[in-house]
N, CA and C atoms as a LAMMPS dump frame, in Angstrom:
ITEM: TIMESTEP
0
ITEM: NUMBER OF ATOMS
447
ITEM: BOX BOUNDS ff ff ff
-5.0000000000000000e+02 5.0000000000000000e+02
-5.0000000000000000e+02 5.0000000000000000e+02
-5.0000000000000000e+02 5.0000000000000000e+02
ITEM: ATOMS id mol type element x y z
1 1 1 N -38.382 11.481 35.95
2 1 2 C -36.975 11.167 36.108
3 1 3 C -36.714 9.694 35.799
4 2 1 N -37.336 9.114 36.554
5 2 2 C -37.109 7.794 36.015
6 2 3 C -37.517 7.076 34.857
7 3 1 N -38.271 7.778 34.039
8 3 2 C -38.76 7.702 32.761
9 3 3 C -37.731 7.977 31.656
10 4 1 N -37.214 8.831 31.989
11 4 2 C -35.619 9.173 31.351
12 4 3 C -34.453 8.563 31.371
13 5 1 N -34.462 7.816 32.909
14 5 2 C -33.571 7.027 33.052
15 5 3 C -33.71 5.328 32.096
16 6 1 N -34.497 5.164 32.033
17 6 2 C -35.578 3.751 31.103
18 6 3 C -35.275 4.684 29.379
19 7 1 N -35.186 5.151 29.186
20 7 2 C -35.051 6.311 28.053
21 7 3 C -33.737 6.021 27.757
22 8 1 N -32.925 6.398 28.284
23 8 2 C -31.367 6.552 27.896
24 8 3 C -30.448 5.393 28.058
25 9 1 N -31.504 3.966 28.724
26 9 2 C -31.015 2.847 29.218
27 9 3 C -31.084 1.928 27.568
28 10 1 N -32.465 2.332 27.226
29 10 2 C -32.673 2.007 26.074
30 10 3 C -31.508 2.228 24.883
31 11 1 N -31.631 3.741 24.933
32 11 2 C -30.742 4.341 23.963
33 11 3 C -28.963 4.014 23.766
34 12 1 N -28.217 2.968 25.281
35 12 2 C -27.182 2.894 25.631
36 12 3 C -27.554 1.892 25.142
37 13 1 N -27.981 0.995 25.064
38 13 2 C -28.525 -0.717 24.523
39 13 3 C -28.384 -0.649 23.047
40 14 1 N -29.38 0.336 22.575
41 14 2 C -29.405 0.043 20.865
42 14 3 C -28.129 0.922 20.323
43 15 1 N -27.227 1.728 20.883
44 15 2 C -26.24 2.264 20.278
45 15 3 C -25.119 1.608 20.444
46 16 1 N -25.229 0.585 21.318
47 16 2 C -23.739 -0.076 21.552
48 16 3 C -24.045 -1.646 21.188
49 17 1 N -25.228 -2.376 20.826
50 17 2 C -25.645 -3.476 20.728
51 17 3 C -26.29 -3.695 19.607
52 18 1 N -26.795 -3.025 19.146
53 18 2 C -27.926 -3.276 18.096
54 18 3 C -27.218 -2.811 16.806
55 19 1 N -26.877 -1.519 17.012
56 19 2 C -26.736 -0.706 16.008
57 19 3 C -25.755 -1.112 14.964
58 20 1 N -24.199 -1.169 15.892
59 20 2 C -23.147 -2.147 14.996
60 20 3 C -23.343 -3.491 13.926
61 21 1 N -24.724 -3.947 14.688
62 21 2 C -24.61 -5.182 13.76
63 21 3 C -25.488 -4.788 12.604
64 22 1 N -26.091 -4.21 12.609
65 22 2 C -26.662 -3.412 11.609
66 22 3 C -26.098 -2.658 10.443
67 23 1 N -25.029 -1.521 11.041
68 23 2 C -23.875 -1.186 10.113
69 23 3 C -22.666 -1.824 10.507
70 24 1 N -22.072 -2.506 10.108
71 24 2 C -20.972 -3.221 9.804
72 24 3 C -19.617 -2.288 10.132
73 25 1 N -18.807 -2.101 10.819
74 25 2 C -17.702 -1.302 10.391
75 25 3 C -17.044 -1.824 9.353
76 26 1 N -16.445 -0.596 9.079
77 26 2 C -15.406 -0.713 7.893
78 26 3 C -14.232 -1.866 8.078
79 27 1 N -13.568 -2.803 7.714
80 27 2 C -12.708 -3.535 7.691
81 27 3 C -11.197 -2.719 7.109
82 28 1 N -10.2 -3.274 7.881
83 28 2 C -9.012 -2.462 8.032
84 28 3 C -8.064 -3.5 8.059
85 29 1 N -7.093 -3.37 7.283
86 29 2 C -5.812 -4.321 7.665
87 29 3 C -4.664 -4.22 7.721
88 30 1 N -3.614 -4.641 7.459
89 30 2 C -1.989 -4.306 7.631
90 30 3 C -1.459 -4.924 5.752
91 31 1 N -0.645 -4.363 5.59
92 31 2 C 0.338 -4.587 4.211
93 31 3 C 1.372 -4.813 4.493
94 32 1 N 2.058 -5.722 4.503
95 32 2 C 3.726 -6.52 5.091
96 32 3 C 4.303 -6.348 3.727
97 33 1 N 5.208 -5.599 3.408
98 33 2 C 6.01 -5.682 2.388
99 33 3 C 7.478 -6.238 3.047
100 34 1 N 7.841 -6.752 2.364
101 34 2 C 9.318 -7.548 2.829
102 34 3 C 10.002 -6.929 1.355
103 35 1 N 11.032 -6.619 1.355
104 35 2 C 12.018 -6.36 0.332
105 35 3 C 13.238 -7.676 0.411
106 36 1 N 13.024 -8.15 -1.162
107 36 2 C 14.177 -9 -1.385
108 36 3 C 15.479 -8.952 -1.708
109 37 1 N 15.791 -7.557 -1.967
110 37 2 C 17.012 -7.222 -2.177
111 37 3 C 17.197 -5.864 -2.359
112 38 1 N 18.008 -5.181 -2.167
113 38 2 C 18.293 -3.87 -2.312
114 38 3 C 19.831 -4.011 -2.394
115 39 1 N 19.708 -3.38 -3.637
116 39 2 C 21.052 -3.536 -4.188
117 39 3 C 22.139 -2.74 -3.158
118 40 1 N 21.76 -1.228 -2.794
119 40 2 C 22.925 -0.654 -2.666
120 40 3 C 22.282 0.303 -1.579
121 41 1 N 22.812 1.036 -0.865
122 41 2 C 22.338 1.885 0.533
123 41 3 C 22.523 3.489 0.175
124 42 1 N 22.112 3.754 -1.132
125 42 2 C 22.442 4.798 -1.958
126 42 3 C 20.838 5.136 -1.881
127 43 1 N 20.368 6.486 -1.608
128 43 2 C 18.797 7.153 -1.545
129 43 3 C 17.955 6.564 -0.996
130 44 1 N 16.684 6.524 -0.966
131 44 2 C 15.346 5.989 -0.594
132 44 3 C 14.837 4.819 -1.499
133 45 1 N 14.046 4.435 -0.368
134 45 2 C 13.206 3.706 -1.417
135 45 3 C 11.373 4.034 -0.85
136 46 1 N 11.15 4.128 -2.281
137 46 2 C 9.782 4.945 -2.154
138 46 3 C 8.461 3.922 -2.681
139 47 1 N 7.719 3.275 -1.75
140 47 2 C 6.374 2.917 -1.777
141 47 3 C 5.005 3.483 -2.103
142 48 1 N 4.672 3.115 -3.342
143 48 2 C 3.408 3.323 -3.265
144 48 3 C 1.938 2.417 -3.47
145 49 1 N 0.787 2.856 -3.109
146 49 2 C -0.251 1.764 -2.945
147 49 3 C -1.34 2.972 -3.715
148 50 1 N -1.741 1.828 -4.552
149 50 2 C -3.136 2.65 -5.423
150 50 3 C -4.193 1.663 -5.693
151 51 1 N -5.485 2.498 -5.427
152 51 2 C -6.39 1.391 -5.347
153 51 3 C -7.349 1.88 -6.968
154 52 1 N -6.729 2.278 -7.637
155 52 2 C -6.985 2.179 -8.81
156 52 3 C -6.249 2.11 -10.079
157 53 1 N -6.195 2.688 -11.156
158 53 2 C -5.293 2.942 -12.164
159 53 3 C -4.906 3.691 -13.02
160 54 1 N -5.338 4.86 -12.277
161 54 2 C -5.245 6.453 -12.181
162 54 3 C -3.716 6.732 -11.593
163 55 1 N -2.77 7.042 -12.135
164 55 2 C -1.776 7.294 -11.82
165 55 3 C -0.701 6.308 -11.444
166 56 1 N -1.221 4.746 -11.628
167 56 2 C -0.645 3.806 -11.672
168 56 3 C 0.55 3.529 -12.815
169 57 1 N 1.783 3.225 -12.545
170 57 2 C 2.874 3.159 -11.299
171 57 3 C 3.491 4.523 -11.155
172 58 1 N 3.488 5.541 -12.144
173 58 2 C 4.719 6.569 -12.11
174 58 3 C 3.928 7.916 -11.457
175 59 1 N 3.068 8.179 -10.63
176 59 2 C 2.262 9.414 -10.095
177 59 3 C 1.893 9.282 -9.242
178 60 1 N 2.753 9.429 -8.056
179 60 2 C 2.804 8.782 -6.817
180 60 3 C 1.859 10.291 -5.946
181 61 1 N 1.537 10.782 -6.784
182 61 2 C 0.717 12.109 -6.172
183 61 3 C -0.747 11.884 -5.831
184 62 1 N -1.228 10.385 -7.144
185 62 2 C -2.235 9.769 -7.144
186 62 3 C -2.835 8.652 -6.268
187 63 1 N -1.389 8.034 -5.092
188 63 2 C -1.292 6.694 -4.78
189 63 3 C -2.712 7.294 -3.579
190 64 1 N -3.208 6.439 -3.448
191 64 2 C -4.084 6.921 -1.835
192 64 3 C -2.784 6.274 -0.76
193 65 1 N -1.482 5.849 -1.079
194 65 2 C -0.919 5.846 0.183
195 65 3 C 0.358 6.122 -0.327
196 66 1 N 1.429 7.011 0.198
197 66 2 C 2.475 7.312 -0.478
198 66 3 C 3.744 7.532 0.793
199 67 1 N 4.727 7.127 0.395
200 67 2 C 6.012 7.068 1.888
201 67 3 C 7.23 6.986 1.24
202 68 1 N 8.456 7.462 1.931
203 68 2 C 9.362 7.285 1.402
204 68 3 C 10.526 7.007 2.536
205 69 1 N 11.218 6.317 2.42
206 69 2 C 11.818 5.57 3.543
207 69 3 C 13.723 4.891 2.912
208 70 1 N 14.241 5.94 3.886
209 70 2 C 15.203 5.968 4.309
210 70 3 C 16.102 4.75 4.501
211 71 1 N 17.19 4.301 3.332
212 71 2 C 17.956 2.921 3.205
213 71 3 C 18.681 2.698 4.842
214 72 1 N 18.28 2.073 5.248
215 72 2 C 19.31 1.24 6.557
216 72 3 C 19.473 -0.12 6.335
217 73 1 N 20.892 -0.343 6.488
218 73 2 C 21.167 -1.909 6.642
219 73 3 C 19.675 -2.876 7.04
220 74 1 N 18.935 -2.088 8.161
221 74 2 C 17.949 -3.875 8.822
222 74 3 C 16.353 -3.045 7.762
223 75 1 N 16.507 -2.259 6.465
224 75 2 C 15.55 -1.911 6.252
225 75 3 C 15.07 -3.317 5.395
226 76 1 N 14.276 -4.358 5.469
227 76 2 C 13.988 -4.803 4.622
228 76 3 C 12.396 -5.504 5.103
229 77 1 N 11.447 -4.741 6.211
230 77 2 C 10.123 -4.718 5.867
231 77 3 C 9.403 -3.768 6.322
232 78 1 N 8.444 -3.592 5.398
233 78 2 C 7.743 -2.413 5.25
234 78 3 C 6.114 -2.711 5.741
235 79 1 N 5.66 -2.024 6.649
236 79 2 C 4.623 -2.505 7.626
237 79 3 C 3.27 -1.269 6.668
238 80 1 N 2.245 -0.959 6.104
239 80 2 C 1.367 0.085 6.253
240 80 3 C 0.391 -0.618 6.471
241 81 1 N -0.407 0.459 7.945
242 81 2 C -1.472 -0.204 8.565
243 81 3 C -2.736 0.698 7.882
244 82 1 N -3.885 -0.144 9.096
245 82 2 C -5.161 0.691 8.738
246 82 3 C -5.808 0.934 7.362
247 83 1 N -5.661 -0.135 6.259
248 83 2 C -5.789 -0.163 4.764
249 83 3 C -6.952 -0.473 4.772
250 84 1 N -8.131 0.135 4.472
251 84 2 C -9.546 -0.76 4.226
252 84 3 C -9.515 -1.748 3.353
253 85 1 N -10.159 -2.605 3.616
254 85 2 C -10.396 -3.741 2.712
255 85 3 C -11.051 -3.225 1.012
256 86 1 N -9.882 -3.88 0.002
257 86 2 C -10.248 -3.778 -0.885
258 86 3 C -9.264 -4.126 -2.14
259 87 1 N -8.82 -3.287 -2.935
260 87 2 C -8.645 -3.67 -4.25
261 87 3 C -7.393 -2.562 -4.412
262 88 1 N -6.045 -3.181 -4.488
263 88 2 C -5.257 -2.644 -4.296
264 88 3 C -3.883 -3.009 -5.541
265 89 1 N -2.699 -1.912 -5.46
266 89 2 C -1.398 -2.254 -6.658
267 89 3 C -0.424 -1.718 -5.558
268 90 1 N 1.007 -2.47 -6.052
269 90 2 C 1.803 -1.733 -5.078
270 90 3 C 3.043 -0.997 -6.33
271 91 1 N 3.848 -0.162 -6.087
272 91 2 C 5.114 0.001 -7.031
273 91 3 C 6.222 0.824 -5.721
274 92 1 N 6.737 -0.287 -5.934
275 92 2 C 8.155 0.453 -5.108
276 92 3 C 8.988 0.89 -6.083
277 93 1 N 10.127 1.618 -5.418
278 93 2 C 11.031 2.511 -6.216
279 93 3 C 12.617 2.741 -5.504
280 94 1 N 13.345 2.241 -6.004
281 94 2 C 14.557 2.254 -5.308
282 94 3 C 15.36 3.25 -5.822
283 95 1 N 14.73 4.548 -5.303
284 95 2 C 15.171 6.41 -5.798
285 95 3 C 16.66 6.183 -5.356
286 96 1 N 17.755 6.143 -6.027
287 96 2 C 18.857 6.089 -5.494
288 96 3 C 19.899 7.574 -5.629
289 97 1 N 19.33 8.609 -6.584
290 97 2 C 19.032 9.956 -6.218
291 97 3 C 18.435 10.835 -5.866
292 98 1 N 17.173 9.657 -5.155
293 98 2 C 15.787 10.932 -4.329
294 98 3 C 15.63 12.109 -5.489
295 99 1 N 15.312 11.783 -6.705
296 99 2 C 14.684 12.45 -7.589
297 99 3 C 13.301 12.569 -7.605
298 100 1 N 12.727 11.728 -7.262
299 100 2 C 11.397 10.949 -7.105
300 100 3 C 10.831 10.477 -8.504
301 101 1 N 11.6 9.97 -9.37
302 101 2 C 11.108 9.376 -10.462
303 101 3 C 12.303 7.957 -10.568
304 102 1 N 11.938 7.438 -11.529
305 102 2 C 12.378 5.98 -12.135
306 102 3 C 14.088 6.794 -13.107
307 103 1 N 14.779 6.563 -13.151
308 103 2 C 15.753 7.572 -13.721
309 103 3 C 15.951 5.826 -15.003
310 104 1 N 15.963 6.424 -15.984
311 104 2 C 16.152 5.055 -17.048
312 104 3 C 17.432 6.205 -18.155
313 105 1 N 17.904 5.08 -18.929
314 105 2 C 18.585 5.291 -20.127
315 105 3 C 17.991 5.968 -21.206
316 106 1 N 18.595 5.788 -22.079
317 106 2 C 18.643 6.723 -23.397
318 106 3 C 17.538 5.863 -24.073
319 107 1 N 17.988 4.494 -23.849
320 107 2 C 17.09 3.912 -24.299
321 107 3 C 15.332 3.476 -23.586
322 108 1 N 15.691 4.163 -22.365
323 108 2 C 14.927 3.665 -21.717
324 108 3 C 14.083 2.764 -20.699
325 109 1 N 15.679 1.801 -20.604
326 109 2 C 15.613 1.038 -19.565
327 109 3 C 16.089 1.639 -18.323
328 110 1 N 15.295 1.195 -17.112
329 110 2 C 15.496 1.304 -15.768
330 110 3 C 17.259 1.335 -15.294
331 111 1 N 17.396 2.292 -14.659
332 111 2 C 18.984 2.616 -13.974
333 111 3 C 18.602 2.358 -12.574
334 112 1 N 17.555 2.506 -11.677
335 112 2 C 17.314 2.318 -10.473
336 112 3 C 16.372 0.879 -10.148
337 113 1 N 16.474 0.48 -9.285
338 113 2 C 15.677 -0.413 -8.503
339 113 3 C 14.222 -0.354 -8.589
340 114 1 N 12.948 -1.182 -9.079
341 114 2 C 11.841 -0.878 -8.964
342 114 3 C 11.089 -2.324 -8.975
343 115 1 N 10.196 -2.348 -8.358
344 115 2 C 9.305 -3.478 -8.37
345 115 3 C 7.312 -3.101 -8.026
346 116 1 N 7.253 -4.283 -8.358
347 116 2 C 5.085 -4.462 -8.835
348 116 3 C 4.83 -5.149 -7.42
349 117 1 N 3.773 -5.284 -7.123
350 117 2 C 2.886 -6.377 -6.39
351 117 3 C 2.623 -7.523 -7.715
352 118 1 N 2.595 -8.921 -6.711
353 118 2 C 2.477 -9.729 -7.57
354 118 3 C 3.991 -9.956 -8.58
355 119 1 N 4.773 -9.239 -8.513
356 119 2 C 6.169 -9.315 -9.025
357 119 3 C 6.076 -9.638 -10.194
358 120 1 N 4.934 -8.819 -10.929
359 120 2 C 4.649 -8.546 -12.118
360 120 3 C 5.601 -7.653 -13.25
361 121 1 N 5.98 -7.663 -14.162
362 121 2 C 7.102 -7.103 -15.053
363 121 3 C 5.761 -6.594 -16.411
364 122 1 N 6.449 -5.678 -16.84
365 122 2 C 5.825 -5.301 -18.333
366 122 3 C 6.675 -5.345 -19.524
367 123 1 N 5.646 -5.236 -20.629
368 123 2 C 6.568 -5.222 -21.799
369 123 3 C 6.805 -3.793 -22.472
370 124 1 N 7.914 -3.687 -22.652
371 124 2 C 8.417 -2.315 -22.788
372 124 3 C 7.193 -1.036 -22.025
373 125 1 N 7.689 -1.518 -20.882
374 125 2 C 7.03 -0.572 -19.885
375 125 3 C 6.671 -0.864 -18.864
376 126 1 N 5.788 -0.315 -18.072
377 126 2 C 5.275 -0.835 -16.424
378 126 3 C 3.903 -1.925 -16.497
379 127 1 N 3.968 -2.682 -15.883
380 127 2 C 2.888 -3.521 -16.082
381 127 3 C 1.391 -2.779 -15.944
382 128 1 N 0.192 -3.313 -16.348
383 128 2 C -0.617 -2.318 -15.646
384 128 3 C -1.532 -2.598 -14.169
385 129 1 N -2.036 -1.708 -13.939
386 129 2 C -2.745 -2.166 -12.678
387 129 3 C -3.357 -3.556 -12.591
388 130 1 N -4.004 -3.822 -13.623
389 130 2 C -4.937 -4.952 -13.277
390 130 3 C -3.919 -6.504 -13.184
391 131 1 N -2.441 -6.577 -13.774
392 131 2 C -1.81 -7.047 -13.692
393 131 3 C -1.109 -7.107 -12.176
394 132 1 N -0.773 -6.033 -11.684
395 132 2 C -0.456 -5.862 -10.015
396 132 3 C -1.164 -5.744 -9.106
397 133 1 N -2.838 -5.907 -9.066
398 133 2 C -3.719 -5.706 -8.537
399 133 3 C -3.674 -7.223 -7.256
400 134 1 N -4.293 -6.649 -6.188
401 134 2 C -4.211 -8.117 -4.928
402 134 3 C -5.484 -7.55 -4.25
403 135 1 N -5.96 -8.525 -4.074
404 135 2 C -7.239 -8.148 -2.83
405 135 3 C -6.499 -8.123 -1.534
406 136 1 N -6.961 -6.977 -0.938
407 136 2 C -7.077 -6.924 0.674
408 136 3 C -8.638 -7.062 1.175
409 137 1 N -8.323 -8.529 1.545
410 137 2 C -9.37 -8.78 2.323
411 137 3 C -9.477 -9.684 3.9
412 138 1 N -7.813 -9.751 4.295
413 138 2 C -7.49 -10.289 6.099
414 138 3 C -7.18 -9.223 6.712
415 139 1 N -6.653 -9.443 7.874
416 139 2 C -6.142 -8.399 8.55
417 139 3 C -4.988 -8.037 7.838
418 140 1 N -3.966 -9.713 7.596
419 140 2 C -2.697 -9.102 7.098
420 140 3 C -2.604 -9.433 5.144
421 141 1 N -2.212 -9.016 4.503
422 141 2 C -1.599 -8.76 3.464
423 141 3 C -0.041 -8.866 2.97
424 142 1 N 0.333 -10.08 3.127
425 142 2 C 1.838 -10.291 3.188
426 142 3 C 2.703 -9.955 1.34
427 143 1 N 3.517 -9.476 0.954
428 143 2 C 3.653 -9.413 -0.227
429 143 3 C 5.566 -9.528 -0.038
430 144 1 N 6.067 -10.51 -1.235
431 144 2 C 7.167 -10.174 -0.876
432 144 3 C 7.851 -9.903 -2.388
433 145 1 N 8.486 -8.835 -2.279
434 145 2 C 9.075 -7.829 -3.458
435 145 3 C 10.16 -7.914 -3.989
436 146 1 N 10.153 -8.12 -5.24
437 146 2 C 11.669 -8.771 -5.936
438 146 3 C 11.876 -7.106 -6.875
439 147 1 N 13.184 -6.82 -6.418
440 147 2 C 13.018 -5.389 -6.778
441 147 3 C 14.137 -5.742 -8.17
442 148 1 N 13.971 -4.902 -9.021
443 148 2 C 14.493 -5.099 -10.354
444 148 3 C 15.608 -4.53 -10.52
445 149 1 N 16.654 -4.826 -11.167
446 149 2 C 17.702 -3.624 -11.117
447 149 3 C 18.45 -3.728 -12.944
């Protein structure tokens, strides 16, 4: 009995002391988006976060984080927690018919609200990832978003 007890005293020691420093947990942080303007209180505006460039900006099916959030007067920051540390793009979308796409002209320019991380722009088109790309590597991740109209 008491051999067991010396046993499991051990085992409470190296699983709560030893072990962690050994494997590292995963690192996790917060994404502060602040919005700089929103034109008009007409539909959603829809966030997304991709940690690659697979579906980067228009395939929000692809984002590993995807939300869509409801225009209110005091809407102008956007909190997503629990992000592992790493290698990240943002593309917001100011859906002002909750279509869930970018609605553009004939010609092709943008009719709705949209913005990059890094407040990056493209040429005749969306910038690409590696252009909107930001390390997450603090707790917080502050970004502030100049939305296009």
């Amino acid at each position: 009995m008491k051999k067991s007890l010396i046993n499991l005293t051990h085992l409470f020691f190296l699983f709560t002391f030893l072990l962690p420093g050994i494997y590292p947990q995963e690192k996790n942080g917060t994404i502060i988006i602040e919005l700089d303007k929103i034109e008009n209180q007409k539909g959603s505006i829809q966030v997304s976060l991709y940690n690659n460039e697979d579906g980067f900006p228009d395939d929000y099916k692809k984002a590993l984080f995807y939300k869509t959030y409801p225009i209110t007067p005091e809407l102008n920051k956007i909190t997503i927690e629990n992000i592992p540390y790493g290698t990240y793009a943002l593309a917001i979308l100011h859906d002002e018919n909750d279509n869930f796409k970018l609605d553009t002209n004939f010609l092709g320019i943008p009719k709705e609200g949209y913005g990059f991380s890094n407040n990056v722009k493209g040429m005749f088109g969306p910038p690409s990832f590696n252009k909107a790309k930001f390390e997450m590597n603090e707790k917080e991740s502050y970004h502030l978003m100049k939305l296009n109209y």
